[in-house]
C-alpha positions as CSV (number, residue, x, y, z in Angstrom):
1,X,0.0,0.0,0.0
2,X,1.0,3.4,-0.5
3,X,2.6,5.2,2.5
4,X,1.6,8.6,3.1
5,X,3.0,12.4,5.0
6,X,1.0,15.0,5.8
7,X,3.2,18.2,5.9
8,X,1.7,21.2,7.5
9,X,3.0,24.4,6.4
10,X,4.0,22.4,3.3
11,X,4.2,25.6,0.9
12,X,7.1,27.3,2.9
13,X,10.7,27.1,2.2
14,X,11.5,24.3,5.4
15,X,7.7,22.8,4.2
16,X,8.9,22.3,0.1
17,X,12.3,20.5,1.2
18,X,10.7,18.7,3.3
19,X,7.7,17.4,0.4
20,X,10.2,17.1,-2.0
21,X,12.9,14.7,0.3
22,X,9.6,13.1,1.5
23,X,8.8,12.2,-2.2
24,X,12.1,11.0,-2.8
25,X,11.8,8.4,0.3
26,X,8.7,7.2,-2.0
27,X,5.8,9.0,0.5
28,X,2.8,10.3,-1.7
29,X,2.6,13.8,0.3
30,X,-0.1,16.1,1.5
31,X,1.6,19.1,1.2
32,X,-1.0,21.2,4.0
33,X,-1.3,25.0,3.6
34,X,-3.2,28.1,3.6
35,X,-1.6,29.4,0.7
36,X,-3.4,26.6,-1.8
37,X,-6.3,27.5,-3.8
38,X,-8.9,25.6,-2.6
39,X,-10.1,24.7,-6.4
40,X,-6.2,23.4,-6.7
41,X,-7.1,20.9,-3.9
42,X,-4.9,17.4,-4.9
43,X,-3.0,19.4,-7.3
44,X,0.3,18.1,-8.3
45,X,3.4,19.3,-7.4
46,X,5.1,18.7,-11.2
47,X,8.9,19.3,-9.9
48,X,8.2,17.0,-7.1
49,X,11.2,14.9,-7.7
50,X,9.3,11.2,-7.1
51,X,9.6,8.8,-7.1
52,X,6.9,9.2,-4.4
53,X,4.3,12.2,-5.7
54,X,3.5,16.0,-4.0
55,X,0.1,17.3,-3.7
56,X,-1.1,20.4,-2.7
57,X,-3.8,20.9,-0.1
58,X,-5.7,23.7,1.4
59,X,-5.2,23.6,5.1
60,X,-5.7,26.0,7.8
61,X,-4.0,24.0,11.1
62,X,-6.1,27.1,13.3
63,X,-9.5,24.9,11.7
64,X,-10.0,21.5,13.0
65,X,-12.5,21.7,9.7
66,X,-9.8,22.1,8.0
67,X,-7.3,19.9,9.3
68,X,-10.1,16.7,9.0
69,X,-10.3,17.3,5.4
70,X,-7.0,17.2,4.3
71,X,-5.9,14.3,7.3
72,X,-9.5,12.5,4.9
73,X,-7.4,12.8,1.5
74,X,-4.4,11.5,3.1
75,X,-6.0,8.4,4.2
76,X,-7.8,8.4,0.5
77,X,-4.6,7.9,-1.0
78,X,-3.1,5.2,1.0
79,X,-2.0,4.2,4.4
80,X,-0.3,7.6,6.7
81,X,2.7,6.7,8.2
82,X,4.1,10.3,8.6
83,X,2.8,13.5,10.0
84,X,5.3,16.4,9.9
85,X,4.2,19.1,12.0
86,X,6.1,22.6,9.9
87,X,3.5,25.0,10.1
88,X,4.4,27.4,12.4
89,X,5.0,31.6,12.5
90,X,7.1,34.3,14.2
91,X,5.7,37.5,15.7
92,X,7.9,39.9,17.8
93,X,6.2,40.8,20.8
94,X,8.5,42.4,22.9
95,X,7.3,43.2,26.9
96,X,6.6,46.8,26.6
97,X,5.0,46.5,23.7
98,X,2.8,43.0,23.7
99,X,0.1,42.4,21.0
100,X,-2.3,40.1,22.2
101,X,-3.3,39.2,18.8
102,X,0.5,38.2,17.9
103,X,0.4,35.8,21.1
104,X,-2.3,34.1,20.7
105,X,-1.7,33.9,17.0
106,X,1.2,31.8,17.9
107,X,0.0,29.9,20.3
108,X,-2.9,28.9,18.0
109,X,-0.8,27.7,14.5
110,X,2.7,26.9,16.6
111,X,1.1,24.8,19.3
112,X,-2.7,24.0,19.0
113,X,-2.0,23.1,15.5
114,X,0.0,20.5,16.3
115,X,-2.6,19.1,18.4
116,X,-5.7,19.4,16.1
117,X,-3.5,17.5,13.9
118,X,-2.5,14.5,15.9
119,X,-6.0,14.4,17.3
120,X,-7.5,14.2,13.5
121,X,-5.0,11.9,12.3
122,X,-4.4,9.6,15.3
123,X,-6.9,7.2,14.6
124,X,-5.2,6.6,10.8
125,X,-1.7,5.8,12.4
126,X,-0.1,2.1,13.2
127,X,2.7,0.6,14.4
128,X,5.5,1.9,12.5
129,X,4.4,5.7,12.0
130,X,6.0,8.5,13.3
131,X,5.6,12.0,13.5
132,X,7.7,15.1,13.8
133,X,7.1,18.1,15.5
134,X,8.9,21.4,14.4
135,X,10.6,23.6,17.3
136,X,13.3,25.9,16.7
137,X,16.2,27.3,18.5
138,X,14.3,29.6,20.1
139,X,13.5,27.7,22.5
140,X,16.8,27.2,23.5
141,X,18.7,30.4,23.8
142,X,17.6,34.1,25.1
143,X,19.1,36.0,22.2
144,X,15.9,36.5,20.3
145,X,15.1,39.9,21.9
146,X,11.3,40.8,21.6
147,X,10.9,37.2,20.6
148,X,9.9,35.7,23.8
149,X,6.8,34.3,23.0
150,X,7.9,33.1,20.1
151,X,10.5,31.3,22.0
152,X,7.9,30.1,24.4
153,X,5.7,28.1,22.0
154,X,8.8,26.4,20.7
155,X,9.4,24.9,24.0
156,X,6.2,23.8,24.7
157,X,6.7,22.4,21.0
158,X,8.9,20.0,22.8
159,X,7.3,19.4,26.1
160,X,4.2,18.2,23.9
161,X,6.7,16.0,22.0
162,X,8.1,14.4,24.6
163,X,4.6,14.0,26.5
164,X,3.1,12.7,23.3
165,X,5.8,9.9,22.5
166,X,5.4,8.2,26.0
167,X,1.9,8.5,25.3
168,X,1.7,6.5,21.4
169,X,4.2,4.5,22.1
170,X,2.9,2.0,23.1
171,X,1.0,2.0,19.9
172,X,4.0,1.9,18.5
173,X,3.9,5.1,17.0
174,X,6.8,7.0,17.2
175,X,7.3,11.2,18.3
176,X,10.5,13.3,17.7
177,X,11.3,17.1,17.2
178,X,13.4,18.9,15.3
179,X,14.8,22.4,16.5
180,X,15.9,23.7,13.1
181,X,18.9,26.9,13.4
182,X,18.6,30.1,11.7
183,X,17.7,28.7,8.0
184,X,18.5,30.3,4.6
185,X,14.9,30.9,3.4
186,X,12.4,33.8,2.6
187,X,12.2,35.2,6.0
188,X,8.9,37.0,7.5
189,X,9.8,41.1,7.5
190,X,10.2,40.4,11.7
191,X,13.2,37.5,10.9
192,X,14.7,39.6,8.7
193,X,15.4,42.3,11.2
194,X,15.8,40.0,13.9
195,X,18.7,37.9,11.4
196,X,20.6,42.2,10.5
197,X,20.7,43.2,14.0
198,X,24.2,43.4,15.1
199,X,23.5,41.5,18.0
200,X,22.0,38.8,15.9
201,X,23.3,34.8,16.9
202,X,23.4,34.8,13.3
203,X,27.3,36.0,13.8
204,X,28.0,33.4,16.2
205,X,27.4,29.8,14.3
206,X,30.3,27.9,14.9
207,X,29.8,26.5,11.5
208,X,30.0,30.4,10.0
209,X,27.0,30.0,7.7
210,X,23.5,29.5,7.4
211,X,21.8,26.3,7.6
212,X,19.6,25.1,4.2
213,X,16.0,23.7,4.2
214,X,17.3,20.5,2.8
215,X,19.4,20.0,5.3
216,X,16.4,20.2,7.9
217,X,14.5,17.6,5.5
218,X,17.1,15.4,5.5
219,X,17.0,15.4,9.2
220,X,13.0,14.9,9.3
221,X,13.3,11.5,7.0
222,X,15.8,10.4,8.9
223,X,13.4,10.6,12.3
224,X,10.7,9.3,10.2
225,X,12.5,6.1,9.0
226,X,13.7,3.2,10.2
227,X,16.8,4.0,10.7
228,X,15.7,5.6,13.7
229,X,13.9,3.2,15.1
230,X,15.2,3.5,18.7
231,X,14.7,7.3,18.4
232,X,11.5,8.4,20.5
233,X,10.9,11.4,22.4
234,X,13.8,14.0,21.8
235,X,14.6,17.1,20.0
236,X,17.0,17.0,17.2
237,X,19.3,20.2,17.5
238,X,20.2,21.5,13.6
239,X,21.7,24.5,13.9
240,X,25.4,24.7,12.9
241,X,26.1,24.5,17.1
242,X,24.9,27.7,17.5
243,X,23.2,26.1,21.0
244,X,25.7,23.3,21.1
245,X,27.2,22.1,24.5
């Protein structure tokens, strides 16, 4: 049977690398976003480079609506064995200044997406899937200034990893995260001036460049597959050891 990934936030830069590796690995992808036409609903992606396939979907991760109707095509086209959980955005709310709107706008797509998610597509998984939850750095150093509650959904990306792998596993399902550096893709106007300021961690990567979105894919297959069969619970640190010990 077909194996099958749902990857929210699959239009972005991190999202396309991560279809397009997905595809490779031989996945047929729902690639989840609110970007997609509606009317271009299981749309293919034609540079999708196979020999799995890449299909577009319209899905809004704040809708549980939503989320059941694409998590419905994914079980249409075969059996799901990977959810990747990339949908995620950055607002600066800094403490003098904090938008309510940009909080909970967070905390609605960078968290309680996650969960609609999982709690549409739980019933579809078996022994073997996995799924892998997005964090970021953020959540892991204080440098982000005016970025706190961004930070702050990040970790509780991780605490709802952790608490949700004890909690499949014994469905055998597994549940990783990935904490992804500062990447070289089209940035929100807020990343961008967070990534110029001189007092940026951007300077300080040990590695002295910029991570790429198919470097982050490769790490997401990698906690999807086999090969990491003993891997359950953690958080994968890509980030050129920008937060390294």
């Amino acid at each position: 049977m077909t194996k099958v990934a749902i990857v929210t936030g699959g239009e972005g830069g991190i999202g396309k690398a991560i279809d397009n590796r997905l595809s490779q690995a031989g996945y047929s992808v729902i690639s989840g976003d609110t970007v997609v036409d509606p009317a271009n609903n299981g749309e293919k992606h034609d540079d999708a480079p196979g020999p799995g396939e890449v299909r577009r979907w319209q899905m809004d991760v704040t809708s549980m609506e939503s989320v059941e109707a694409a998590v419905k095509a994914a079980g249409e086209l075969g059996e799901l064995r990977a959810i990747v959980n990339c949908a995620g955005v950055l607002r600066m709310t800094p403490y003098d200044d904090l938008s309510e709107e940009r909080a909970k706008l967070m905390w609605d797509i960078n968290v309680l997406g996650m969960g609609r998610v999982v709690r549409a597509a739980h019933p579809l998984l078996k022994a073997g899937a996995a799924i892998v939850n997005v964090s970021s750095v953020s959540a892991r150093t204080k440098e982000v200034i005016g970025g706190s509650f961004y930070g702050a959904t990040k970790a509780v990306v991780e605490a709802y990893t952790r608490s949700l792998a004890s909690e499949l596993a014994e469905r055998g399902v597994r549940v990783n995260a990935i904490a992804p550096g500062i990447i070289d893709v089209a940035m929100s106007d807020d990343m961008k001036r967070f990534a110029a300021s001189p007092n940026s961690p951007v300077h300080r990567i040990p590695l002295g460049r910029l991570g790429t979105a198919e470097e982050i894919a490769e790490c997401v297959e990698f906690l999807l597959s086999d090969r990491a069969s003993y891997v359950n619970g953690t958080c994968l640190l890509a980030d050129g050891g920008l937060c390294g010990y």
